[in-house]
C-alpha positions in Angstrom: -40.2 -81.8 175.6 -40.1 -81.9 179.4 -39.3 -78.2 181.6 -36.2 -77.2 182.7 -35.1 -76.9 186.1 -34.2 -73.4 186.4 -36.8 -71.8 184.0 -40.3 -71.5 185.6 -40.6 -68.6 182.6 -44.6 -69.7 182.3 -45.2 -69.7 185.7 -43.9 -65.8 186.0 -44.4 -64.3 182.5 -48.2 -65.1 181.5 -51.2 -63.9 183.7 -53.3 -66.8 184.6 -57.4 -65.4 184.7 -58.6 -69.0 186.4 -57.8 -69.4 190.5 -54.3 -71.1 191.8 -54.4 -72.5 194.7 -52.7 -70.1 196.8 -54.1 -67.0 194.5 -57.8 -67.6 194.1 -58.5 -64.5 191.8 -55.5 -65.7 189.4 -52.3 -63.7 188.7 -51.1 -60.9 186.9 -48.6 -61.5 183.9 -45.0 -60.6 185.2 -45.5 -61.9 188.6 -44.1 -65.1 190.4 -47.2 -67.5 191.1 -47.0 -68.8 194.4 -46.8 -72.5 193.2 -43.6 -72.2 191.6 -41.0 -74.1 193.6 -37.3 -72.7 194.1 -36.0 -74.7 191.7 -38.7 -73.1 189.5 -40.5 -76.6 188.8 -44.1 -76.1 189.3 -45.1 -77.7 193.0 -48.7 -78.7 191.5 -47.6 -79.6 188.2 -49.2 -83.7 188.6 -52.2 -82.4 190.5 -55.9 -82.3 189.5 -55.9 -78.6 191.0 -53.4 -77.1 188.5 -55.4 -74.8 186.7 -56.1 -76.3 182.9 -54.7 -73.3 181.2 -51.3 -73.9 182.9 -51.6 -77.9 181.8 -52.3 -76.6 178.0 -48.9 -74.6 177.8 -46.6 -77.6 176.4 -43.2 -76.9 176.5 -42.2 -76.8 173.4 -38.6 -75.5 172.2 -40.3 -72.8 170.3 -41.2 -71.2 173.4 -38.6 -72.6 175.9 -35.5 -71.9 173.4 -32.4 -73.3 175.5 -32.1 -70.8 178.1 -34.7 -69.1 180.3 -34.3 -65.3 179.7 -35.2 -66.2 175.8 -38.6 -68.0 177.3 -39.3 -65.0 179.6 -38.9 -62.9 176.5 -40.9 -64.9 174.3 -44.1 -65.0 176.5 -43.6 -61.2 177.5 -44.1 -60.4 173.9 -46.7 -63.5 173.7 -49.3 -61.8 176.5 -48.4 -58.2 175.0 -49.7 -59.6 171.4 -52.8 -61.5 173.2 -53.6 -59.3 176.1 -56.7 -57.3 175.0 
C-alpha cells in the first residue's frame, strides 16, 4: 500500500526518539515533524537520512483505514498503548 496524499497521520501522531533532520533530539507524539510536506507526503521519504523507524512504519490499511482522521486516531491510541 502506498501513502496518501493528504494524510501525513505518521508523520504527526507518533513521537519519533531518533534525530530528523531538522529536529535533532526527535519529536514528540502529536506534533507536526518538520519534514512533512504541505501536501503531507514526507519530503525525505527516498533519502538515506529518514530516520529507520519512520521507513519501518508500512502503510498498511490497518493503520491508514481510508481517511486520515481514522489513521490519526489509530496511532493516538497506538503510542498511548506503547508509550511507557
Amino acid at each position: 500500500m502506498e501513502c496518501r496524499i493528504d494524510c501525513g497521520a505518521c508523520c504527526i501522531a507518533p513521537s519519533i526518539s531518533s534525530p530528523i533532520p531538522g529536529m535533532p533530539q526527535g519529536k514528540p507524539a502529536n506534533v507536526r515533524c518538520v519534514q512533512l510536506a504541505d501536501n503531507f507526503m514526507c519530503k525525505i521519504f527516498t533519502s538515506p537520512l529518514r530516520p529507520k523507524v519512520c521507513a519501518s512504519l508500512q502503510a498498511s490499511r490497518e493503520m491508514c483505514f481510508t481517511h486520515r482522521d481514522d489513521a490519526m486516531t489509530y496511532l493516538i491510541n497506538l503510542e498511548a498503548d506503547t508509550s511507557p
